[in-house]
C-alpha positions as CSV (number, residue, x, y, z in Angstrom):
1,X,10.3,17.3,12.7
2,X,10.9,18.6,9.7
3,X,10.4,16.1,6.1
4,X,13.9,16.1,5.4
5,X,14.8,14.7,8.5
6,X,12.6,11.8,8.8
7,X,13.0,8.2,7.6
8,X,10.9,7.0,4.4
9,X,8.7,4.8,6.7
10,X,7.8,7.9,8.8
11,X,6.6,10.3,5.3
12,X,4.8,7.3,4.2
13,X,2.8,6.5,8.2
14,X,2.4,10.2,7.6
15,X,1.0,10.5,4.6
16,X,-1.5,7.2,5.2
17,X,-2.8,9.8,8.3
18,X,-3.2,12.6,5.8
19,X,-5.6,10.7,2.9
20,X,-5.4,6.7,1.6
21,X,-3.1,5.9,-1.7
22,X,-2.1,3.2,-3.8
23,X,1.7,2.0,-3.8
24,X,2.1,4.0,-7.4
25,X,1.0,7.3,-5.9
26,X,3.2,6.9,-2.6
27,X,5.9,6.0,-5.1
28,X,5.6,9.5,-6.8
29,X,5.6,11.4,-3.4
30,X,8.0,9.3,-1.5
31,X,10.4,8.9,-4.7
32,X,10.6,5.2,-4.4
33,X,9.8,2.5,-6.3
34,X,5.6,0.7,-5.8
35,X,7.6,-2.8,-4.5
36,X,9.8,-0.4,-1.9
37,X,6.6,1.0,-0.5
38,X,5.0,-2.3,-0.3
39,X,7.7,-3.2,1.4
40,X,7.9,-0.4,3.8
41,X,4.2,-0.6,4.4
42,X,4.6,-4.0,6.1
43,X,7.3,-2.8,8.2
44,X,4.7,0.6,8.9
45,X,1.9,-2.1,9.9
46,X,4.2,-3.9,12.4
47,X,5.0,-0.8,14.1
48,X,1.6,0.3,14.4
49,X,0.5,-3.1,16.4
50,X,0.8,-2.0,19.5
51,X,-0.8,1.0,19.2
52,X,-4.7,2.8,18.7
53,X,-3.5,2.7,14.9
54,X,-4.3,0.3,12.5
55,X,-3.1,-0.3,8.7
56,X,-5.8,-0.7,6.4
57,X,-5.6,-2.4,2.8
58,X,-8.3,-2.1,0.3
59,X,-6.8,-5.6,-1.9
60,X,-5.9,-5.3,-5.4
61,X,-9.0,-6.0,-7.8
62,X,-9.1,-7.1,-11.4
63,X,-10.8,-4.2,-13.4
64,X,-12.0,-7.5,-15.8
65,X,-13.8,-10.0,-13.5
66,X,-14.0,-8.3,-9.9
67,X,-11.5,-10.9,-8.1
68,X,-10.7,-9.9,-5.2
69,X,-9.4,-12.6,-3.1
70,X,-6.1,-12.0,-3.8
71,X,-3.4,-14.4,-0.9
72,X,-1.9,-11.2,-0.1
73,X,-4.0,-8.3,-0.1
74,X,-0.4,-5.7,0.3
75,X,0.9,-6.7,-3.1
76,X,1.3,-6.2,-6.5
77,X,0.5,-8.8,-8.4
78,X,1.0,-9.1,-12.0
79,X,-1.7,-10.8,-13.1
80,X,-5.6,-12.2,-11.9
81,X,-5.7,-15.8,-10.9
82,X,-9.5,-16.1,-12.2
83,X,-9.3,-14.9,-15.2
84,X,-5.9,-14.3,-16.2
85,X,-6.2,-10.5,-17.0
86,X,-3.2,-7.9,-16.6
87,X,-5.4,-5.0,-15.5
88,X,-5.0,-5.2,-12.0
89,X,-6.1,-2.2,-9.6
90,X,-3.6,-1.5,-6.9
91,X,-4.3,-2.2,-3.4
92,X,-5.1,1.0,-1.2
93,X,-3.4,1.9,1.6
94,X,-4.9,3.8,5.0
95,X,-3.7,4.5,8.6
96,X,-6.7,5.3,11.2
């Protein structure tokens, strides 16, 4: 199947398979926004259940005090609950 003729969520399952990425790089090579592909990941993850796949998510972590424990590990959030910082590091997204 060529790119052009397959749906967002397919490039993005595809290119978890290929190498694991944070919503900002997906967002570059899918030419979506990071919420979209947050967004479509979930959707990825449900179609993968009853398969030998499995969506992995490295959570976000603060770059300031190492938090990590983050509700929801496939999101973006603004800032870190334990300290307050801004400087976040994106979740990171795998397929195996």
């Amino acid at each position: 199947m060529r790119e052009a003729d397959e749906t967002i969520r397919q490039r993005l399952a595809n290119a978890l398979r290929e190498r694991a990425a944070t919503p900002s790089e997906l967002a570059t090579h899918l030419d979506v926004t990071p919420h979209a592909v947050v967004s479509h990941v979930e959707h990825v993850a449900r179609s993968l259940e009853d398969t030998d796949e499995q969506l992995l998510v490295a959570p976000p972590t603060c770059r300031d005090c190492g938090f990590d424990g983050f509700d929801e590990p496939a999101n973006l959030p603004s800032r870190c609950p334990e300290c307050k910082s801004e400087s976040i590091e994106e979740p990171t997204f795998t397929i195996e």
